[in-house]
C-alpha positions as CSV (number, residue, x, y, z in Angstrom):
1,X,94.9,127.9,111.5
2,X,91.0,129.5,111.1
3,X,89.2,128.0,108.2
4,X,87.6,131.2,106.4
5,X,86.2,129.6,103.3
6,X,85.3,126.5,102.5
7,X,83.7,124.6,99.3
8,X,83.4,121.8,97.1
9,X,86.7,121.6,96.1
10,X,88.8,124.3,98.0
11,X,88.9,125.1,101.4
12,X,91.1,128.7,102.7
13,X,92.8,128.6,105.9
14,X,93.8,131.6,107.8
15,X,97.1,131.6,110.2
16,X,97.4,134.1,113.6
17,X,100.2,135.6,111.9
18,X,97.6,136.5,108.8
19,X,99.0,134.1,106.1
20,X,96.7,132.3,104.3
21,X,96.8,128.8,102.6
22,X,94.6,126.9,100.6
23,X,94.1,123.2,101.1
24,X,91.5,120.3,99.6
25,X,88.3,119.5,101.9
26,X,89.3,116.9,104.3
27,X,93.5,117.3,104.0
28,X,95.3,118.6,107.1
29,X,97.2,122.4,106.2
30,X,100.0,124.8,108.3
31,X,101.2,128.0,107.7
32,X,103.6,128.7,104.7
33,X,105.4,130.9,106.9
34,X,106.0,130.0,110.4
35,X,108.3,127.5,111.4
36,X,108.5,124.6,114.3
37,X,110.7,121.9,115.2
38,X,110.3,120.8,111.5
39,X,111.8,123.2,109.4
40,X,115.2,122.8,108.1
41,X,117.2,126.1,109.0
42,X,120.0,125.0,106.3
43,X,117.5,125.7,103.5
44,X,118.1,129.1,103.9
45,X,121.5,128.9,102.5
46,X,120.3,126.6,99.9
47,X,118.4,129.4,98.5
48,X,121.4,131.6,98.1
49,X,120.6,133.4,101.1
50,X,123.5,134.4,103.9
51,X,122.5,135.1,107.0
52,X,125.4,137.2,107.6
53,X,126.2,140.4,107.2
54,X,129.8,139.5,106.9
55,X,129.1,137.5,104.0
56,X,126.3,139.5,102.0
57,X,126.5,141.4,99.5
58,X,125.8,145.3,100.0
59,X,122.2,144.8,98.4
60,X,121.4,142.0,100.4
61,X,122.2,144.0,103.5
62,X,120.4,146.7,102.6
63,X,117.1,144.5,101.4
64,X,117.4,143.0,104.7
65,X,117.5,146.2,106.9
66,X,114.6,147.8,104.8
67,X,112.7,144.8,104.9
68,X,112.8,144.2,109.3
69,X,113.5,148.4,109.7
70,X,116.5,147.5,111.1
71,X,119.2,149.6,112.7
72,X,122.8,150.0,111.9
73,X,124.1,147.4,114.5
74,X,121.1,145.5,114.3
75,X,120.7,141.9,111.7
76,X,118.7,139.2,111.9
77,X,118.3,135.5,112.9
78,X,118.2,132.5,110.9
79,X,114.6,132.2,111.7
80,X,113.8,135.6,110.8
81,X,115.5,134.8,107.6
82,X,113.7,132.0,106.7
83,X,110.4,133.8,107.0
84,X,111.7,136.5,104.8
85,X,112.6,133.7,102.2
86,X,109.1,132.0,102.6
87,X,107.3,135.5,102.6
88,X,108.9,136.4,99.4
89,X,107.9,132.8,97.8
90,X,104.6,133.0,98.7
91,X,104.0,136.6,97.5
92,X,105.6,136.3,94.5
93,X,103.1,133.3,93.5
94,X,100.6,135.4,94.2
95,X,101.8,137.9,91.9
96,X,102.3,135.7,89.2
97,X,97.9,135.2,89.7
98,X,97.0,138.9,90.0
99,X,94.3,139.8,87.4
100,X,91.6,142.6,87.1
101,X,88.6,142.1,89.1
102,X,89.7,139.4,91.5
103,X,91.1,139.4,95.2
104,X,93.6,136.8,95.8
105,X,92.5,134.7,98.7
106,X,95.5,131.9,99.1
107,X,97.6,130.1,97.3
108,X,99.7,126.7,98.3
109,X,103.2,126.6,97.6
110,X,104.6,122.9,97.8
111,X,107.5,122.3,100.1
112,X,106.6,125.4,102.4
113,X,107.3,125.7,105.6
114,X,109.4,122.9,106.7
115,X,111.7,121.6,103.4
116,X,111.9,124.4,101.6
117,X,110.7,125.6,98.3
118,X,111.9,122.9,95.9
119,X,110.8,124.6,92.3
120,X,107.5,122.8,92.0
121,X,104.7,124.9,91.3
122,X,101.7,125.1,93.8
123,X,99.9,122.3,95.0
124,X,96.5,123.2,95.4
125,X,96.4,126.2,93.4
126,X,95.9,129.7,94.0
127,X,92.3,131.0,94.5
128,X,90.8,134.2,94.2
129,X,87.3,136.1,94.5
130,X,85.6,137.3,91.5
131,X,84.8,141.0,93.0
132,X,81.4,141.6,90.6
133,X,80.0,138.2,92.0
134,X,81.8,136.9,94.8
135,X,82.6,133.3,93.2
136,X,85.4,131.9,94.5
137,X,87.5,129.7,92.0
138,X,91.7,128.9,90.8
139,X,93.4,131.5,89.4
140,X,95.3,129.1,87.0
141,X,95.3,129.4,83.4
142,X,92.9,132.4,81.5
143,X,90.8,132.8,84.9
144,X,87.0,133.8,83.7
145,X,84.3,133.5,86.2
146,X,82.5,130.3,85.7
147,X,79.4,131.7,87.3
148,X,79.6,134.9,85.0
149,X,77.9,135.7,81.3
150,X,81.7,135.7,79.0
151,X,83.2,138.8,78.4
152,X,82.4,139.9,74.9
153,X,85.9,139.0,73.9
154,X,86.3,136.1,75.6
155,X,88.0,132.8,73.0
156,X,87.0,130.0,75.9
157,X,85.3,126.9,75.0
158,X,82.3,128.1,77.2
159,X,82.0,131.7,75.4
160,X,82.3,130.3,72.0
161,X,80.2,126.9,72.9
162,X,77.4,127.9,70.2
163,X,79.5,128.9,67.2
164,X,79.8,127.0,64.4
165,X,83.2,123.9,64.1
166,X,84.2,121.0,62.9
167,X,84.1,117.4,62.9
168,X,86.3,116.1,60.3
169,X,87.9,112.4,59.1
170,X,90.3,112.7,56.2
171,X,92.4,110.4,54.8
172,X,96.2,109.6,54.1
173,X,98.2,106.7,51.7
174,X,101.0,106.7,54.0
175,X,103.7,105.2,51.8
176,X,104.4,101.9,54.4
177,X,101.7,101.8,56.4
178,X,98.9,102.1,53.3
179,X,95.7,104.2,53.8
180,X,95.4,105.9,57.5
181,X,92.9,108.0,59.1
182,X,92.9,111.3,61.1
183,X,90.2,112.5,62.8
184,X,89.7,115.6,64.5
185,X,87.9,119.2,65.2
186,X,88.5,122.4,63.5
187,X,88.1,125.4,61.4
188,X,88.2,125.3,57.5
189,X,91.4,126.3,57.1
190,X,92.9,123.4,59.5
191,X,90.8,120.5,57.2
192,X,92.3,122.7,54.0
193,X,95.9,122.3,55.7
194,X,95.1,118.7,55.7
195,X,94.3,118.6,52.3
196,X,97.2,120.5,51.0
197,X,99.6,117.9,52.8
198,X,97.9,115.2,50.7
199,X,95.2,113.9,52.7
200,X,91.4,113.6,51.1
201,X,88.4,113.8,53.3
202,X,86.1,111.4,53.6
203,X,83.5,113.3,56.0
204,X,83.2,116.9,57.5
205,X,80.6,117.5,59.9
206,X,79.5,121.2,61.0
207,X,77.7,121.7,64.2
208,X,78.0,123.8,67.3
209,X,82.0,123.7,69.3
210,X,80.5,122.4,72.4
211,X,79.2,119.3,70.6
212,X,82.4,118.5,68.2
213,X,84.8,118.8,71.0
214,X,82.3,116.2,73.0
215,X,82.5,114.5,69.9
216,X,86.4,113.9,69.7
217,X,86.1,113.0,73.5
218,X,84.4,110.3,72.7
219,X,86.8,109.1,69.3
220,X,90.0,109.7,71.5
221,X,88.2,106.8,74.4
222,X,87.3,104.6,71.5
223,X,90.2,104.4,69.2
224,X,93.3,106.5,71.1
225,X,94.6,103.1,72.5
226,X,94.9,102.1,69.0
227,X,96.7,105.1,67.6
228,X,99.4,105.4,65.2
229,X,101.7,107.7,67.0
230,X,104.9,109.8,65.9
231,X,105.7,107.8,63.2
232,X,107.9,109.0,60.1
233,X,105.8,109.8,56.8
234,X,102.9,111.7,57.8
235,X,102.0,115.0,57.6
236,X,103.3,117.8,59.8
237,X,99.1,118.7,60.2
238,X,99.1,115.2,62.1
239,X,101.2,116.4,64.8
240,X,102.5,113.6,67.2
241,X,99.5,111.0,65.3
242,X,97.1,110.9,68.6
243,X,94.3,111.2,66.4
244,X,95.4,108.6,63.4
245,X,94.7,105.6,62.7
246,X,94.6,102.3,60.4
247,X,91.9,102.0,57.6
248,X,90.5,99.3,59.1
249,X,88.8,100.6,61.9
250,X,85.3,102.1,61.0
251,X,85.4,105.6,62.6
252,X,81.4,106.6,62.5
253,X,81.2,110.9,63.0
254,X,77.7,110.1,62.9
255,X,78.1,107.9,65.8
256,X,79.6,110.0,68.3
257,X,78.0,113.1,67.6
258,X,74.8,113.7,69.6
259,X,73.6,117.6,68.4
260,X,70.4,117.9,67.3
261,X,71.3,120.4,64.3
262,X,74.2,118.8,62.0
263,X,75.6,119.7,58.4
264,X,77.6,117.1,56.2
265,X,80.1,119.9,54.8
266,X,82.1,117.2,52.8
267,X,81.4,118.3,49.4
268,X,83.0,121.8,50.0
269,X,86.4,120.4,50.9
270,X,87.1,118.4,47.5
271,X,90.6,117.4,47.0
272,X,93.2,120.0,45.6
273,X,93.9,117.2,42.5
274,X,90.0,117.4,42.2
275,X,89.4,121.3,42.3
């Protein structure tokens, strides 16, 4: 294995047989694909595939042939088989990554070479070259250059860090456990869905996303240890009650909320009894 990239938090090896894999700094790597006194030939039979011609199906065989160019009294080995699986695995990862702009560099499939691909997902992640700048960074989830200006259309946190959210506590007479409080960030319709389930809010803050979502960090680290939870009798705008509490903690927005530029919003959410 050739190291052909290396960073930070990624490094991309490079086999003789032209494979790539990726692997953390400092962690020892192989090839996905070939094999050595390690591998488990039975694993090709655990994936469904017979290396027989006896035994396959008439698709099979002809996928097979295509695949090695082989002729019609020719087949293939167990070994050869088992780099056909692993091939196929490790491209069809990469597929699953593919998006405008980008070339794939590696990905790491777990279990590869030696057990087997067991149906975890990859390990290290699949990485990829942002072609307009050359950053290198995972493909997972919506992939946006982090060293590029957003794309006009782009709803990450980082594109949409200046516009306008918020920071909301409301509260709810929960019919056993008395008065409870849910924090959280959001638009105006999701405190108005609070408020339509019941709830009254006691403070709504408005300031830029980057700073309310910052914001909730820091409630979740002070008072998620101490949350409700899924408990029957609150409302369906609660969800699974990570973000409620008793009454009788003192949850300060004010606190936890370090922009320079903030609006109290409060009075435009008045309860639907109070409208």
């Amino acid at each position: 294995m050739t190291l052909t990239h290396s960073q930070s938090d990624i490094e991309i090896w490079r086999c003789g047989c032209g494979s790539t894999r990726a692997c953390r700094p400092g962690w020892r790597t192989r090839c996905h694909i070939c094999l050595d006194h390690r591998t488990r030939p039975e694993i090709v039979e655990s994936h469904g595939f017979v290396c027989s011609p006896a035994m396959s199906t008439a698709h099979q065989i002809r996928s097979v042939r295509e695949a090695f160019e082989l002729g019609p009294d020719e087949w293939i080995t167990d070994d050869e088989a088992h780099v056909l699986l692993t091939e196929g695995t490790v491209q069809l990862e990469l597929r699953t990554h593919e998006r405008p702009g980008w070339t794939l560099l590696a990905t790491d499939v777990a279990g590869l070479p030696w057990g087997g691909y067991d149906g975890r997902r990859d390990s290290h992640g699949t990485w990829g070259r942002h072609n307009a700048c050359g950053t290198v960074q995972s493909m997972g989830g919506l992939t946006e250059c982090a060293h590029c200006p957003p794309p006009p259309d782009s709803r990450t946190h980082r594109a949409r860090a200046r516009d306008p959210y918020l920071l909301y506590l409301v509260e709810f007479a929960h019919p056993q456990l008395g008065t409870l409080l849910k924090y959280g960030v959001g638009d105006r319709n999701r405190v108005r869905t609070h408020l339509g389930s019941g709830c009254t809010a006691r403070l709504v803050l408005c300031t830029h996303l980057e700073a309310v979502v910052e914001a909730e960090r820091r409630l979740l680290a002070l008072y998620g240890h101490t949350a409700i939870g899924p408990v029957t009798g609150l409302p369906a705008s609660f969800g699974k009650g990570t973000e409620v509490v008793s009454a009788d903690h003192n949850v300060d927005l004010w606190t936890v909320l370090t922009a320079e530029e903030v609006n109290d919003v409060t009075d435009a959410f008045p309860s639907p009894t109070h409208v």
